[in-house]
Backbone bond lengths (Angstrom), bond angles and torsions (degrees), N, CA, C in turn:
res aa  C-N    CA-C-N  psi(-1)  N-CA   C-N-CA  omega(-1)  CA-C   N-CA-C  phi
1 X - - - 1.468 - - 1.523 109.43 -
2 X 1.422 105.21 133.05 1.869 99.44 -167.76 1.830 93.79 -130.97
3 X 1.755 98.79 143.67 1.184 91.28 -167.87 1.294 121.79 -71.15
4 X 1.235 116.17 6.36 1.798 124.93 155.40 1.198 128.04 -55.05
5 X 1.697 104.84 -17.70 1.564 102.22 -175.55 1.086 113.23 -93.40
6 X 1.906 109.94 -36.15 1.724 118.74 165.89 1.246 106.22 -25.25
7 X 1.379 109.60 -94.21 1.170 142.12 151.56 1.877 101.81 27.02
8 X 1.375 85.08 -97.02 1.761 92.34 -175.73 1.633 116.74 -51.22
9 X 1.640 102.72 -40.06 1.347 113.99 177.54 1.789 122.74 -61.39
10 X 1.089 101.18 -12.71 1.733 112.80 -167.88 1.259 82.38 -93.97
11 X 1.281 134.51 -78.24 1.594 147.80 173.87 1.547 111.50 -15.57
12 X 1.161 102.68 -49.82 1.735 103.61 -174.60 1.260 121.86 -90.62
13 X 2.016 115.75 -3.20 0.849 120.94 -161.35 1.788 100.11 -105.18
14 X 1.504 93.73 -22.90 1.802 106.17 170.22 1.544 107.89 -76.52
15 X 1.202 128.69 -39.39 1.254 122.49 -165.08 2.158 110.48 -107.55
16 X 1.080 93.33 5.34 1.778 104.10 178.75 1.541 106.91 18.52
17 X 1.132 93.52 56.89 1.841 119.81 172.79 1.351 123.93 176.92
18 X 1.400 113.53 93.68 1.476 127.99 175.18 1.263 121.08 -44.38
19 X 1.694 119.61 -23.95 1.639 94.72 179.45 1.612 98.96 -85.30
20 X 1.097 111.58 -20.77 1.966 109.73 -173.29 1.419 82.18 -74.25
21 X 1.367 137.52 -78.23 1.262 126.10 -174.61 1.681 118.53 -2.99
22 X 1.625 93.13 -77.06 1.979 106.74 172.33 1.398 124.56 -18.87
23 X 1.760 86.88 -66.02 1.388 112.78 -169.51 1.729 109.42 -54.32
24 X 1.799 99.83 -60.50 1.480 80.70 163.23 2.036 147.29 -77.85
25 X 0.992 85.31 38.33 1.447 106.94 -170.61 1.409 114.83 -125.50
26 X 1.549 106.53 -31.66 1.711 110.62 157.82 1.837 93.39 84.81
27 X 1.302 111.04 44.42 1.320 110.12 -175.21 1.741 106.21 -159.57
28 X 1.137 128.22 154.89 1.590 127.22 -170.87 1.580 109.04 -77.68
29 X 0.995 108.74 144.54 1.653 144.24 -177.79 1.875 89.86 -46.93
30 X 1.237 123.13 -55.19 1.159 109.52 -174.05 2.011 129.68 -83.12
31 X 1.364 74.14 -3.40 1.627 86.98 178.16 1.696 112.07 -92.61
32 X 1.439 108.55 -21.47 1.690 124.26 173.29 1.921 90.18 -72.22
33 X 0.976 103.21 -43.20 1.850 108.11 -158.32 1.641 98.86 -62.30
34 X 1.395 96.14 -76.18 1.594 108.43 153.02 1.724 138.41 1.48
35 X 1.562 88.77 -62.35 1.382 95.10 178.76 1.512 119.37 -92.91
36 X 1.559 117.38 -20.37 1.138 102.05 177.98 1.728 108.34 -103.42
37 X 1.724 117.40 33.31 1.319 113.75 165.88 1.525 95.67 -116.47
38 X 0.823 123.79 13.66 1.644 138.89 158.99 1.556 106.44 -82.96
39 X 1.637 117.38 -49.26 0.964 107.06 175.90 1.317 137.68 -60.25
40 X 1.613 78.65 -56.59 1.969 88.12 166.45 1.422 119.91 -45.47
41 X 1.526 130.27 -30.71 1.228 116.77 -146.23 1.650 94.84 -94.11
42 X 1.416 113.91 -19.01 1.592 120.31 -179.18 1.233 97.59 -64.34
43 X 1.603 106.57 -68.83 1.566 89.00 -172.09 1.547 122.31 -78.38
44 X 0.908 119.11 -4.58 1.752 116.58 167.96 1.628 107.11 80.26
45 X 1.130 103.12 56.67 1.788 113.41 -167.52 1.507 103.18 -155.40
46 X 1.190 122.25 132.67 1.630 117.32 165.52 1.401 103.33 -93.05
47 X 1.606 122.22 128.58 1.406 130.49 -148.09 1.894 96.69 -105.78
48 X 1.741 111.87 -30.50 1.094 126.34 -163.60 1.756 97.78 -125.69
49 X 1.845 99.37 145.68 1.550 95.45 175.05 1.851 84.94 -104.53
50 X 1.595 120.48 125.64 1.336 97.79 162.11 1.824 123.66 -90.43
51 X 1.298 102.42 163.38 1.596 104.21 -172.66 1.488 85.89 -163.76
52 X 1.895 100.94 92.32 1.076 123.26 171.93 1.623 122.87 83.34
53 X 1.712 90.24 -129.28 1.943 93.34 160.74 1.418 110.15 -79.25
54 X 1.511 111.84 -20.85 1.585 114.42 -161.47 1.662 108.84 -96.71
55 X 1.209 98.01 158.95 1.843 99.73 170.96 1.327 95.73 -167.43
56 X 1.499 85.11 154.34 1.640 107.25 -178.79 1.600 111.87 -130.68
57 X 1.092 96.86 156.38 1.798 103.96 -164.63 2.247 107.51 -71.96
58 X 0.989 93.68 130.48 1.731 106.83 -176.06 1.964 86.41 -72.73
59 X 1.277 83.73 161.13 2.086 102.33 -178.74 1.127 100.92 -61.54
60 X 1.838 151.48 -20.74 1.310 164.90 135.57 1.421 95.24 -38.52
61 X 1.012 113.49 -77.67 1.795 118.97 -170.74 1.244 111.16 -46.52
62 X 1.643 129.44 -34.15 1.350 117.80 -177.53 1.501 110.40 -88.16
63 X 1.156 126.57 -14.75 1.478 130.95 171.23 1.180 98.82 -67.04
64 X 1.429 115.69 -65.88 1.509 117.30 -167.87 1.670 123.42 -38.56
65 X 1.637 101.83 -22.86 1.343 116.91 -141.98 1.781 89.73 -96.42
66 X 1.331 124.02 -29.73 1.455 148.96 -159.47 1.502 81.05 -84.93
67 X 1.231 116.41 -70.01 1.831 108.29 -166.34 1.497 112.00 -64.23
68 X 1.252 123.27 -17.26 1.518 114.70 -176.44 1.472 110.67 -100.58
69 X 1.351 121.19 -11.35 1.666 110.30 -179.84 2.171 94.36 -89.09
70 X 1.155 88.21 -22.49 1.776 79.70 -175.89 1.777 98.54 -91.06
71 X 1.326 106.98 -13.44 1.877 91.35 167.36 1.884 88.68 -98.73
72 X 0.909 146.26 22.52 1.178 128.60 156.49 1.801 119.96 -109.17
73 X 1.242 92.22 6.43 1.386 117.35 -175.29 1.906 106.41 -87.42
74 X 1.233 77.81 -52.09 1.597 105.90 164.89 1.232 127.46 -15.04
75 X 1.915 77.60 -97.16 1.960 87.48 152.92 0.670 134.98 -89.95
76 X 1.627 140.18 34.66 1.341 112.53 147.22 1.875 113.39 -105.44
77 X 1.737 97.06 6.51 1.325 90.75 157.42 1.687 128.21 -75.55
78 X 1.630 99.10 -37.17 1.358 90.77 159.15 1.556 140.13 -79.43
79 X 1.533 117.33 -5.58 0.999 120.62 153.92 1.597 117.92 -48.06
80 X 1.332 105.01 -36.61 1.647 111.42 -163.42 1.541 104.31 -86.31
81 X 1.369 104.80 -32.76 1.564 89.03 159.10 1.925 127.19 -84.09
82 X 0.779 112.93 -8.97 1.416 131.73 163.38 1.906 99.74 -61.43
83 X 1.450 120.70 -41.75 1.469 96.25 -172.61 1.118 103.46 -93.24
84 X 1.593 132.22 -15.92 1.535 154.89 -153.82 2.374 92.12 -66.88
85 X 1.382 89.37 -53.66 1.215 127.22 174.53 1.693 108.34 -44.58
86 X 1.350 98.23 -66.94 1.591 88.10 -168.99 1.806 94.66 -107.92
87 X 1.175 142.32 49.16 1.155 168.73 88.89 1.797 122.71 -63.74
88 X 0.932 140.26 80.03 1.628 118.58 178.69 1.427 108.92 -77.10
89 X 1.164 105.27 -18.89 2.166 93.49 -170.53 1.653 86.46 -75.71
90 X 1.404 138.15 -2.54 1.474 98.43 170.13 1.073 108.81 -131.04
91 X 1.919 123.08 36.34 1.226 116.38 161.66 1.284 133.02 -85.17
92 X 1.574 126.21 -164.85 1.584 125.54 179.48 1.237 114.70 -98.78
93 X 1.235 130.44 141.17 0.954 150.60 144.79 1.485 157.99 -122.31
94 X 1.723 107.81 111.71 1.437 119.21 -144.17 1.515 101.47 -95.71
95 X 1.354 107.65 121.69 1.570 116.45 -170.70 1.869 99.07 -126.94
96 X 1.572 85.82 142.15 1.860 93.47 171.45 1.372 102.61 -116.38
97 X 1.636 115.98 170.56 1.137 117.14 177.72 1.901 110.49 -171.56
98 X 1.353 101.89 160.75 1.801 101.56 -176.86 1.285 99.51 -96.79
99 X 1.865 115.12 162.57 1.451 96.42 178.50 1.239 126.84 -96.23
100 X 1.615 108.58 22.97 1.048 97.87 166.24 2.134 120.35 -85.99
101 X 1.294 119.75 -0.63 1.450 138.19 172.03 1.717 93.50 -88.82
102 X 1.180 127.77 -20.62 1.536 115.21 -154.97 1.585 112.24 -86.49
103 X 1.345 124.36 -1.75 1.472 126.88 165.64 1.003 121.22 -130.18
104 X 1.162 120.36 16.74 1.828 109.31 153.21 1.507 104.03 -155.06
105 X 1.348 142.00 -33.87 1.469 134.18 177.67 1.559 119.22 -70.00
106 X 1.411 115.15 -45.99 1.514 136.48 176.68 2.104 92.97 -52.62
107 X 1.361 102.91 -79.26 1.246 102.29 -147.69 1.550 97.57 -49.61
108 X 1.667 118.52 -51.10 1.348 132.30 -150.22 1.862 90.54 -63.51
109 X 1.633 135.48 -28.38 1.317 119.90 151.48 1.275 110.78 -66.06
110 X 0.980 154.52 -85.13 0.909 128.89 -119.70 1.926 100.42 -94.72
111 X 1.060 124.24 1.15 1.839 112.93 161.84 1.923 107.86 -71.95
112 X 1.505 91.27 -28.24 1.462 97.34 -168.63 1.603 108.89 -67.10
113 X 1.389 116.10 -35.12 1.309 141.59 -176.52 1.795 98.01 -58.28
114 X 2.026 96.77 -74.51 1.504 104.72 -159.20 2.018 103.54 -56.12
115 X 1.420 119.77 -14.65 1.157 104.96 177.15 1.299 130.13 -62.84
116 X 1.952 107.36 -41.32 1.876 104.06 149.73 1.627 128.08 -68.92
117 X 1.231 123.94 -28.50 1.062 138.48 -163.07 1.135 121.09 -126.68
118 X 1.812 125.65 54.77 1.200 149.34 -142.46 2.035 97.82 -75.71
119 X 0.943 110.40 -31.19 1.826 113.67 -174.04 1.218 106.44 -123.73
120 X 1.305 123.06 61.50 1.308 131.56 159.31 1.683 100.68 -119.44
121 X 1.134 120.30 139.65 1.292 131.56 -167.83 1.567 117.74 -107.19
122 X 1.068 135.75 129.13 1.544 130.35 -174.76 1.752 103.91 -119.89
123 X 1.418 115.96 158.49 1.299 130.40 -169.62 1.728 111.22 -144.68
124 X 1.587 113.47 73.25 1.176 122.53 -160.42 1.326 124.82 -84.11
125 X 1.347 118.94 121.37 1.568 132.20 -168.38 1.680 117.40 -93.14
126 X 1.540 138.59 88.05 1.522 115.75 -175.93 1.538 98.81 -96.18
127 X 1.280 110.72 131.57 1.243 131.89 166.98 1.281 123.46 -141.03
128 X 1.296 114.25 -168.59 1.819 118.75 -172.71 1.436 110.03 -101.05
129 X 1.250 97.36 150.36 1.694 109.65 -163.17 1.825 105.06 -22.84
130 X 1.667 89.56 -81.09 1.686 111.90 -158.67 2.292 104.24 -58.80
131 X 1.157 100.56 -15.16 1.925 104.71 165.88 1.273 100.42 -86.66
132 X 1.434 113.93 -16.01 2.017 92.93 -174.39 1.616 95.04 -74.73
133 X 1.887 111.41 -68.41 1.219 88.07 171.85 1.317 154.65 -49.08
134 X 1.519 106.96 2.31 1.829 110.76 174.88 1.236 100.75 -73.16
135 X 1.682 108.14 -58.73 1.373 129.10 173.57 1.374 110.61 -16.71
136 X 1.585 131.89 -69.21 0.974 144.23 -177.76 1.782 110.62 -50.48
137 X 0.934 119.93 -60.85 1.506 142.64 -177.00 1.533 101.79 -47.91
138 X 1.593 113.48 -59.88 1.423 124.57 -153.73 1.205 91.14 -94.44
139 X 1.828 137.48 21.62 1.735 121.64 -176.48 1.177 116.06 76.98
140 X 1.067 134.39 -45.56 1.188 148.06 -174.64 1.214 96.00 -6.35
141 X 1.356 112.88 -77.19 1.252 130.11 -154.70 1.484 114.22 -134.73
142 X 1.490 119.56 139.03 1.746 112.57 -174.47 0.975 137.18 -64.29
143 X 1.653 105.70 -14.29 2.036 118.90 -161.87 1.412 86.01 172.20
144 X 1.482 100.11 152.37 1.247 126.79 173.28 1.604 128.42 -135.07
145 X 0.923 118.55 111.04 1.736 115.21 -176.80 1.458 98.41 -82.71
146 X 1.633 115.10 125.23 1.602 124.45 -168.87 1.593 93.12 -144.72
147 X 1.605 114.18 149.42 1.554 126.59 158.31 1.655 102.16 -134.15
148 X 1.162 102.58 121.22 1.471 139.05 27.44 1.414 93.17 -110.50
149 X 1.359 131.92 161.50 1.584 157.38 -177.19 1.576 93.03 -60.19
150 X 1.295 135.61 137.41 1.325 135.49 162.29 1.342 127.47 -79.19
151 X 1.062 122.35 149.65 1.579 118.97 -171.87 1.308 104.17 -80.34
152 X 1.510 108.34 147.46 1.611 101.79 -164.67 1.657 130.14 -67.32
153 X 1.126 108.92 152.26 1.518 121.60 178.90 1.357 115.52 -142.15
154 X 1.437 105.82 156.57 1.436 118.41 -156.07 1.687 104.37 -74.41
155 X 0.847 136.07 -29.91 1.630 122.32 145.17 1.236 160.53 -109.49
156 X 1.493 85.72 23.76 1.850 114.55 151.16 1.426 109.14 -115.35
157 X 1.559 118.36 165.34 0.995 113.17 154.85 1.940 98.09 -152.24
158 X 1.398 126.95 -173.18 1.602 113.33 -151.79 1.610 101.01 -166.56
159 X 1.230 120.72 158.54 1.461 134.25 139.55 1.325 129.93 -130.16
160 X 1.438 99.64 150.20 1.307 105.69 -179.86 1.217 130.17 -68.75
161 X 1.560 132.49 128.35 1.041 97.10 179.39 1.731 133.74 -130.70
162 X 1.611 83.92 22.70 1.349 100.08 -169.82 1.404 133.69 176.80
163 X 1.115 151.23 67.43 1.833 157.38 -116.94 1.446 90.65 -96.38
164 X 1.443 106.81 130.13 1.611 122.25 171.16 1.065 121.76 -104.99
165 X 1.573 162.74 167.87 1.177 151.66 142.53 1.487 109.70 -75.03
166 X 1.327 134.08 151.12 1.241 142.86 144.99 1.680 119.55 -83.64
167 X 1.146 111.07 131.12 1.652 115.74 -164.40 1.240 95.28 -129.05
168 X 1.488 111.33 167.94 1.457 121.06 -175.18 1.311 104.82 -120.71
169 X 1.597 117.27 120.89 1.752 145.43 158.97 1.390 102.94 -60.66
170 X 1.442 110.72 124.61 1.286 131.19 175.40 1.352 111.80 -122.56
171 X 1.264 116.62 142.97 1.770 118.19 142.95 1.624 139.72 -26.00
172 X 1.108 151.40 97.00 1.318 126.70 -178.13 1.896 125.30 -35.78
173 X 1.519 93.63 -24.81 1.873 107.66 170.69 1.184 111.47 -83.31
174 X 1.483 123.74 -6.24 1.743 105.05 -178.27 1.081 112.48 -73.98
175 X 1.725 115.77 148.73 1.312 123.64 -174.57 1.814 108.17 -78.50
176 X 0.822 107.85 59.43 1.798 107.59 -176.53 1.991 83.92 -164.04
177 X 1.495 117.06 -34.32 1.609 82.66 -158.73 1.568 120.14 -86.64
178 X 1.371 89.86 55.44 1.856 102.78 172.90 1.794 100.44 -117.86
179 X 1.363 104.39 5.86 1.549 109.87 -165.05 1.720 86.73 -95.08
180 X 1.228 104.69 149.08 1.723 134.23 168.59 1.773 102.06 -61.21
181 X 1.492 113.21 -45.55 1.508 127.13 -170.69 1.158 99.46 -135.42
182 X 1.424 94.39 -167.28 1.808 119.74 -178.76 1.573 110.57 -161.02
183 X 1.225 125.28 142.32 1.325 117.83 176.33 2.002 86.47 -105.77
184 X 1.307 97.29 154.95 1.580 109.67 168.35 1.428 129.62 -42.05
185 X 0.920 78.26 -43.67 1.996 103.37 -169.06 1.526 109.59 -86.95
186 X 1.234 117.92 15.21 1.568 147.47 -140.21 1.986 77.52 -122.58
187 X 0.995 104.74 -36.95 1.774 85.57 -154.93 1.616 88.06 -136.65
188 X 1.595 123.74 54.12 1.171 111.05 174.48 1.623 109.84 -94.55
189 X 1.141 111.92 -0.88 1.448 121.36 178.54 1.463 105.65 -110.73
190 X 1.301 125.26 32.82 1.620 120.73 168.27 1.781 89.86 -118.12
191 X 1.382 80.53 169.79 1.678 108.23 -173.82 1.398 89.11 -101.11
192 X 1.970 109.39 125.22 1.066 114.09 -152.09 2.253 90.95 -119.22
193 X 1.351 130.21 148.80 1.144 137.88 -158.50 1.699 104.60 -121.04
194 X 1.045 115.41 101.39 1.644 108.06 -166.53 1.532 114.53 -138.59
195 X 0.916 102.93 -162.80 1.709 117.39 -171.68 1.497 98.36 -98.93
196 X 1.322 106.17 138.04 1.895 102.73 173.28 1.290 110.77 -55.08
197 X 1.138 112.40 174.55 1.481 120.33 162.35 1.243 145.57 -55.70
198 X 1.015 162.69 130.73 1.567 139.31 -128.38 1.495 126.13 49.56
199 X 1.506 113.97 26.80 0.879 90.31 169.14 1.532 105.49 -138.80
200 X 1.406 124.99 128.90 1.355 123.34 -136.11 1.475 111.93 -54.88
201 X 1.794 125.00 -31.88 1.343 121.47 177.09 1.462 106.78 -59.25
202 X 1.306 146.92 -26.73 0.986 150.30 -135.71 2.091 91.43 -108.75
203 X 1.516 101.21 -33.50 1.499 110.64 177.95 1.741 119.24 -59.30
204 X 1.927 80.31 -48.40 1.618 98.41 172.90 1.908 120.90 -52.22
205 X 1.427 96.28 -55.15 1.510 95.55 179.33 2.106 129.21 -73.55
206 X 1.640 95.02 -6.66 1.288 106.18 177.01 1.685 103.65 -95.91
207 X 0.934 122.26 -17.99 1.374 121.25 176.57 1.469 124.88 -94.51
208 X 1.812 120.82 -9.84 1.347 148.29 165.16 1.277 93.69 -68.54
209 X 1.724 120.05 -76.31 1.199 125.11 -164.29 1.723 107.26 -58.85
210 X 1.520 134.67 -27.41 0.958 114.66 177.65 1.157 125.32 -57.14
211 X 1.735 102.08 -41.28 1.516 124.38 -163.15 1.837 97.10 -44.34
212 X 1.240 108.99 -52.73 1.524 107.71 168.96 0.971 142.06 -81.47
213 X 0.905 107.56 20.84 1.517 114.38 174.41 1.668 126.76 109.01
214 X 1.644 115.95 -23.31 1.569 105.33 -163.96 1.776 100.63 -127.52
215 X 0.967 109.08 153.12 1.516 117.72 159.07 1.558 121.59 -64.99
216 X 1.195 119.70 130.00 1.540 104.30 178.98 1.679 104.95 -90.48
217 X 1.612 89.15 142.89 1.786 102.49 177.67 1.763 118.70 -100.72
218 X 1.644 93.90 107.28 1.148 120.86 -132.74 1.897 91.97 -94.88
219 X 1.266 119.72 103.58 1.595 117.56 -161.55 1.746 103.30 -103.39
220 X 0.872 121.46 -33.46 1.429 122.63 170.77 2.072 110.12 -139.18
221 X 0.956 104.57 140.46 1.359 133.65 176.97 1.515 131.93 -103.81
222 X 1.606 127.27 94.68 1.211 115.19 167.78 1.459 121.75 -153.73
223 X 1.786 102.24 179.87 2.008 95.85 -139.41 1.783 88.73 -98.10
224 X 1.715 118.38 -7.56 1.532 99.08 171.10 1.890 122.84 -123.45
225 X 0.985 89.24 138.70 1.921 102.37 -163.97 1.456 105.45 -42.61
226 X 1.597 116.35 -25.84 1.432 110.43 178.05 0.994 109.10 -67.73
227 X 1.481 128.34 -47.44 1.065 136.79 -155.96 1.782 121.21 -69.78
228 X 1.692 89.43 -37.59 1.754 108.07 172.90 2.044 95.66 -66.28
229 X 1.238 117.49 -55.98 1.094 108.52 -164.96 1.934 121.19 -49.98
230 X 1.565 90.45 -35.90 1.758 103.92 -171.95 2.027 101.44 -82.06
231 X 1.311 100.90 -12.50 1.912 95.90 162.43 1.168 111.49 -72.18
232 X 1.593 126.77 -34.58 1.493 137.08 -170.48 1.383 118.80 -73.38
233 X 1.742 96.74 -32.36 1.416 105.20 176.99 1.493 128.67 -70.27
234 X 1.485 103.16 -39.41 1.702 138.00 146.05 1.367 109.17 -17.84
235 X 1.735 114.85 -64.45 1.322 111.44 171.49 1.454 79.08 112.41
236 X 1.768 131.66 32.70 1.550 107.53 172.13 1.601 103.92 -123.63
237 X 1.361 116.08 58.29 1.100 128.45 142.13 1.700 97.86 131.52
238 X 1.950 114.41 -159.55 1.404 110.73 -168.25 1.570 89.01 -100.02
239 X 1.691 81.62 -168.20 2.019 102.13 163.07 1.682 106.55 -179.34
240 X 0.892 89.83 145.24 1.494 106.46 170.69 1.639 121.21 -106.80
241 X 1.766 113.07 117.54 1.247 100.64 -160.59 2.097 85.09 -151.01
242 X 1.499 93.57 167.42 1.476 107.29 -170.65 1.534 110.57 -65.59
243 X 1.511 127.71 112.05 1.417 139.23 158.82 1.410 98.36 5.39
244 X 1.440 124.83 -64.27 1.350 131.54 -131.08 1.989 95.88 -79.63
245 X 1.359 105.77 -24.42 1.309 93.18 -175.89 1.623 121.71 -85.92
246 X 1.403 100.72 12.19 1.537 101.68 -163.95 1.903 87.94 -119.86
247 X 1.587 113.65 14.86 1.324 100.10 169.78 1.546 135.96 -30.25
248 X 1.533 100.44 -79.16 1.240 133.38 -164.79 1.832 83.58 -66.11
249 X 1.000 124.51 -95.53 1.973 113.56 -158.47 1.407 92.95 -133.79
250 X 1.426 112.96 164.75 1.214 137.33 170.16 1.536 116.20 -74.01
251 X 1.379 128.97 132.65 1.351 111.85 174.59 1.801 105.49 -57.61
252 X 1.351 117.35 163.93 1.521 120.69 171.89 1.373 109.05 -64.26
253 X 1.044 124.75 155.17 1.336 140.28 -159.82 1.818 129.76 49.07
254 X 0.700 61.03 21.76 2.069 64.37 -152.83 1.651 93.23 -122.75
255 X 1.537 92.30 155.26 2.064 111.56 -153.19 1.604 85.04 -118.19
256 X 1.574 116.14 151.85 1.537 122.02 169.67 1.924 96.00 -110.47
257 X 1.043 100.21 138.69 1.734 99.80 -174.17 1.872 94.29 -135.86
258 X 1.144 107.83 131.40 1.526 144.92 158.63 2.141 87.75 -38.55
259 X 1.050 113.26 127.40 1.787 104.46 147.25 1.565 98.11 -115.42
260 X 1.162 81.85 137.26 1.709 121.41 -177.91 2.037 121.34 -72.09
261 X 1.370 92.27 -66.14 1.454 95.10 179.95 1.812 85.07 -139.17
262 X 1.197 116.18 171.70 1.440 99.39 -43.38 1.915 114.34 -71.11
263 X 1.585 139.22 -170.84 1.530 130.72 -137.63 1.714 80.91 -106.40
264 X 1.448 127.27 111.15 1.620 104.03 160.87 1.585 109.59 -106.87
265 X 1.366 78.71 149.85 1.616 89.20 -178.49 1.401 115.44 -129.12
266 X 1.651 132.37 177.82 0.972 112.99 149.12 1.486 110.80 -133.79
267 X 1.445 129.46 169.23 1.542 115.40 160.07 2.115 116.54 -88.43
268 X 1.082 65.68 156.12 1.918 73.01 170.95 1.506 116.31 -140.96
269 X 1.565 104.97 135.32 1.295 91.86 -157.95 1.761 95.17 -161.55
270 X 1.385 118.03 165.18 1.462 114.14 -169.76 1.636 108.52 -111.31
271 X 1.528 123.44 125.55 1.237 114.56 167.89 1.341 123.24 -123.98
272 X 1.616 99.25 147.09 1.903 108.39 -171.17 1.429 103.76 -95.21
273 X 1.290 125.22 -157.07 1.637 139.51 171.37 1.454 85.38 -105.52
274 X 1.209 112.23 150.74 1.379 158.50 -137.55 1.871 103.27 -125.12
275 X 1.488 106.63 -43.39 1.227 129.79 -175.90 1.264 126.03 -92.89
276 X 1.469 131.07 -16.03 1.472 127.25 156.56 1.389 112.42 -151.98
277 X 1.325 118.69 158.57 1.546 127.73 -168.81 1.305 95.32 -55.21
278 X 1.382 105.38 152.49 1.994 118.82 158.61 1.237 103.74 -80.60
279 X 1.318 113.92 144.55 1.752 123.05 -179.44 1.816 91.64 -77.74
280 X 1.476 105.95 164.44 1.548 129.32 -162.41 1.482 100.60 -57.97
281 X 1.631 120.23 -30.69 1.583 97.66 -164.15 1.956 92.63 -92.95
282 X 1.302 118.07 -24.62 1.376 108.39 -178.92 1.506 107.77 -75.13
283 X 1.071 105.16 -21.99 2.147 95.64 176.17 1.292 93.63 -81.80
284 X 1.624 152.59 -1.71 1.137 148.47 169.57 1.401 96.82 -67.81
285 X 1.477 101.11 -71.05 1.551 96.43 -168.65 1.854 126.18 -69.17
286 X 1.215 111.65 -7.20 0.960 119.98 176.36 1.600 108.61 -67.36
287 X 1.611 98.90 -71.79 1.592 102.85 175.65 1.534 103.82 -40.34
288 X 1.483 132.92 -49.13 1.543 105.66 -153.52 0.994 103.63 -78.73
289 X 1.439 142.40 -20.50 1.181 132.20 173.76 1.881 114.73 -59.98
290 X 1.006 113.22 -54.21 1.366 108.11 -173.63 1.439 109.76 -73.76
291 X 1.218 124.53 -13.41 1.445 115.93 158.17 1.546 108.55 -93.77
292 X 1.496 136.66 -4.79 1.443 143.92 156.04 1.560 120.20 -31.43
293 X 1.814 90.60 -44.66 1.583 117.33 -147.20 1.540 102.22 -123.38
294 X 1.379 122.29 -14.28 1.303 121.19 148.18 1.015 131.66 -64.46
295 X 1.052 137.56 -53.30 1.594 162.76 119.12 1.442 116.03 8.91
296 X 1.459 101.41 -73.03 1.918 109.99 149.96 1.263 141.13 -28.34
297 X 1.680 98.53 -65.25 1.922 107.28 143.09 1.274 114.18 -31.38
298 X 1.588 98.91 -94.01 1.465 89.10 178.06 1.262 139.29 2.68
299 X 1.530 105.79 -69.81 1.377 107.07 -159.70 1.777 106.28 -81.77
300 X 1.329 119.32 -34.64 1.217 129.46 172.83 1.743 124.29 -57.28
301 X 1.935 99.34 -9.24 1.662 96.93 -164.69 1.671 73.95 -110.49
């Protein structure tokens, strides 16, 4: 079966007339005829009843006709990734991310990106830290922007691309948020608003608070940063969360405070698979990002 015969056979099967068939095919009446009595004879089925110039597809013929526009569907999806390929400004690219990157670091790459690279297409995944990296591993997904950067493993690998502070969200009523700063140990007796367990921000702020001494008393629990931020705003307790998400505005009511001692931070940084090349439009976006954020440094040091 050659895809010349699809081809003609799909054609003749829309227009149930082989010379219009031809015509739209830009090829002779007997070479359409030709090929699809080639067809028939492979598979041993009459696909068409004819009646005259005209024919119409037999109860065989209309099955037949269902499996070949969706295998012709096929390829020309992979055709389209075939040019995507040797084109990169108009291939895909599948990116994951936490939400704490998902309103101001994520977008602010990738507008910065689509301004050179206006038809490149993205397919965006937010999930939790330790699934991004599966994600990455299992294909899932091409690259992942994660904080803090993971320590290496044999089928990821990453750069850094940029160290944030973690600061502490207050109430507009807390008795500290008239303070310039805060030391840690400053709020070991507040009811503290965090990320469940397992989930690496939640690692960051239990391992700060150890450093000094106390456990944080943990009164409500949840898995998205908006959501922790609008409890704070509420006035039902603190949190400690990455600078970067409190860019754009402060929730209402609620104070951003400097921590003092001890300094937490985290890194943020992007990781690929380890195990096979990135196709041309994802090493596009890869490189511009790490020269995005070099550049950024730069200008900021």
């Amino acid at each position: 079966m050659e895809l010349r015969q699809i081809q003609y056979f799909i054609e003749v099967a829309k227009r149930e007339h082989v010379t219009e068939a031809a015509m739209a095919l830009h090829v002779a009446q007997s070479a359409v005829s030709r090929q699809i009595f080639n067809l028939e004879s492979e598979l041993g089925v009459d696909l068409f009843i004819r009646e005259g110039r005209n024919v119409k597809l037999t109860p065989i013929g209309k099955m037949f006709l269902e499996y070949m526009e969706e295998a012709m569907k096929v390829i020309e999806n992979a055709r389209q990734e075939v040019q995507e390929y040797l084109d990169p400004e108009k291939g895909m690219i599948r990116i994951g991310f936490p939400s704490s990157l998902a309103s101001y670091t994520l977008p602010t790459i990738i507008s910065s990106f689509r301004e050179r690279y206006p038809h490149v297409k993205f397919e965006l995944k937010q999930s939790s830290y330790h699934d991004l990296i599966q994600g990455v591993v299992n294909g899932e997904i091409d690259m992942a922007l994660l904080g803090p950067l993971p320590k290496p493993e044999k089928k990821v690998k990453g750069d850094i691309l940029f160290t944030e502070k973690i600061v502490a969200l207050l109430p507009v009523s807390h008795p500290l948020s008239k303070q310039p700063s805060v030391n840690l140990s400053q709020l070991k007796e507040d009811s503290f608003i965090l990320f469940p367990k397992g989930f690496v921000l939640r690692e960051i702020v239990d391992n700060a608070c150890r450093q000094v001494g106390f456990q944080p008393d943990v009164s409500f629990e949840g898995k998205d940063i908006d959501a922790i931020k609008g409890l704070v705003s509420a006035g039902l307790g603190v949190t400690l969360i990455p600078e970067v998400t409190l860019v754009d505005s402060l929730p209402r009511s609620t104070v951003k405070l400097p921590i003092n001692e001890p300094q937490v931070t985290r890194t943020v940084g992007i990781i690929i698979p380890s195990d096979r090349q990135l196709l041309p439009a994802e090493k596009l976006f890869y490189e511009f990002v790490r020269e995005f954020f070099s550049m950024l440094n730069r200008y900021q040091t």
